[in-house]
N, C-alpha and C positions, 0 to 999 in steps of 0.2 A: 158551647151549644152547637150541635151539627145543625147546616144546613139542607136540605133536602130541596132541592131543584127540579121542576116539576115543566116542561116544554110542552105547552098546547099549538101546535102549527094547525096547517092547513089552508084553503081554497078561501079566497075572501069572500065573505059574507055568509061567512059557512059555521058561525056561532063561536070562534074560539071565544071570545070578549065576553060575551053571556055567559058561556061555561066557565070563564077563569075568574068572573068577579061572583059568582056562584058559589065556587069553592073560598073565596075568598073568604067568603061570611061565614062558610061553616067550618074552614077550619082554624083552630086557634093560632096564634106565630106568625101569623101567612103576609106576606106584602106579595107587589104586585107588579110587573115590570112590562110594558107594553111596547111593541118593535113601531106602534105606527105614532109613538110619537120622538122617534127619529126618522123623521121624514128631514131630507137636507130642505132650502127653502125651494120653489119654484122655481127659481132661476138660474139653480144647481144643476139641475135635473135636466137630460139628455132629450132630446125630442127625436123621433126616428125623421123616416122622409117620408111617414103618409102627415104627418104633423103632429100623432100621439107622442105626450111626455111618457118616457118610458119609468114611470113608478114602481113598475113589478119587476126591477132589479136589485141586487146590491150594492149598485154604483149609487142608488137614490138614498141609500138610506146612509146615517153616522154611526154604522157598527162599532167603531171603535168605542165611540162617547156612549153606546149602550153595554158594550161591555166593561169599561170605567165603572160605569153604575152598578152593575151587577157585581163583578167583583167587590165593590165598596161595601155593597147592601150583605155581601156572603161575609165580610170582615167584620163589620158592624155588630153581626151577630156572633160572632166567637165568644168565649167565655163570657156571657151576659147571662143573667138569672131572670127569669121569667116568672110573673105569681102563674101561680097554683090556676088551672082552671077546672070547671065545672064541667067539660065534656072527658071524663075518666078515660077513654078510647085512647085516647090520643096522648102521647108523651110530651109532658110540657118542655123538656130541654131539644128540643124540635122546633126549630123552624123552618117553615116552607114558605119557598121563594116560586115562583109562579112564574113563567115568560111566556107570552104571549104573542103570536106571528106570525106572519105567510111565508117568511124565508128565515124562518130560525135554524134548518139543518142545512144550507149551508153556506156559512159560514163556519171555517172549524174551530178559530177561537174559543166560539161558545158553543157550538156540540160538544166540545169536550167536557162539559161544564154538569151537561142534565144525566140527573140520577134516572128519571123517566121520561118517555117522550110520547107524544101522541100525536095525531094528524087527524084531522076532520074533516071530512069529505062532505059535499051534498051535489045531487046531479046537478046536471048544465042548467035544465031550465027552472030550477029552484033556487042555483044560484044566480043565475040572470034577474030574475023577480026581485030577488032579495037587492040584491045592485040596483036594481031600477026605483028602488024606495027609500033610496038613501043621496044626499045631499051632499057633495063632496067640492072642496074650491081646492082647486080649481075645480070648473064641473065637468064631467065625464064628454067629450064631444060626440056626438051621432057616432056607431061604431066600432066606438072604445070597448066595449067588454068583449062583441064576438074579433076585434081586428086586434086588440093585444091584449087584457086581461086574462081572457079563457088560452088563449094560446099559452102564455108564458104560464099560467098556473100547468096546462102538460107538460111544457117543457121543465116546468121546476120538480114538479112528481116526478115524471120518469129519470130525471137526475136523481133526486132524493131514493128513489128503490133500486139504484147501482149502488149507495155506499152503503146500502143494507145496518144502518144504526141501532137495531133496536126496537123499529119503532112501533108504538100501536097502533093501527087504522081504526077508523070506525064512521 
């Protein structure tokens, strides 16, 4: 069975999650594999000198342990037989694997990985709303999205459109 690799990245708070558990449902094969739950623990995690932990790196995250998984879940699937389903479109000896994440291009382990890539954008002050209605522990301190969230999502974009991958915007 081929696996088909499918990278939703982009801007936090900026829908990858909704759009990937979306397609989830509608497509037959499909699992699921989400970068924000390798976060290392809190106390891994680097704190700059204004006192934000810096989360929007890949020093926070256990890329390794998500690529483990990934490759495991693309093995898994090799010659395995799938029933028959009911949406004719779509080739049952297909499975699609989904990754989901703010800094999935780059790291190049797993760029090398996706058959398609996409990024999700939404402007500043729609993602700041969107940040502001969401509950995070640790919590966000006074700050946090305009002194490092927004910054490091530029600086991850304009890195990410130097190695020119591929990718889809939208």
């Amino acid at each position: 069975m081929k696996t088909f690799i499918v990278g939703i990245g982009g801007v936090t708070n900026g829908g990858k999650t909704t759009l990937a558990h979306s397609l989830q449902k509608l497509l037959p094969n499909c699992s699921l594999i989400c970068q924000d739950n390798y976060f290392k623990p809190e106390a891994e995690v680097a704190t700059d000198d204004r006192g934000f932990k810096q989360y929007d790196v890949l020093e926070a995250l256990e890329m390794e342990a998500m690529m483990s998984d990934i490759l495991s879940r693309i093995t898994q699937h090799k010659g395995t037989e799938q029933p028959q389903t009911s949406q004719e479109k779509c080739d049952p000896s297909v499975h699609f694997l989904i990754i989901e994440g703010f800094l999935l291009y780059h790291y190049k382990p797993l760029d090398e990985v996706f058959d398609q890539r996409y990024f999700l954008t939404v402007p500043y002050e729609e993602c700041k709303r969107r940040r502001s209605t969401r509950v995070y522990d640790p919590p966000d301190p006074p700050g946090y999205f305009d002194g490092h969230v927004w910054p490091m999502y530029i600086k991850h974009k304009e890195e990410m459109n130097k190695l020119q991958n591929k990718i889809e915007f939208s």
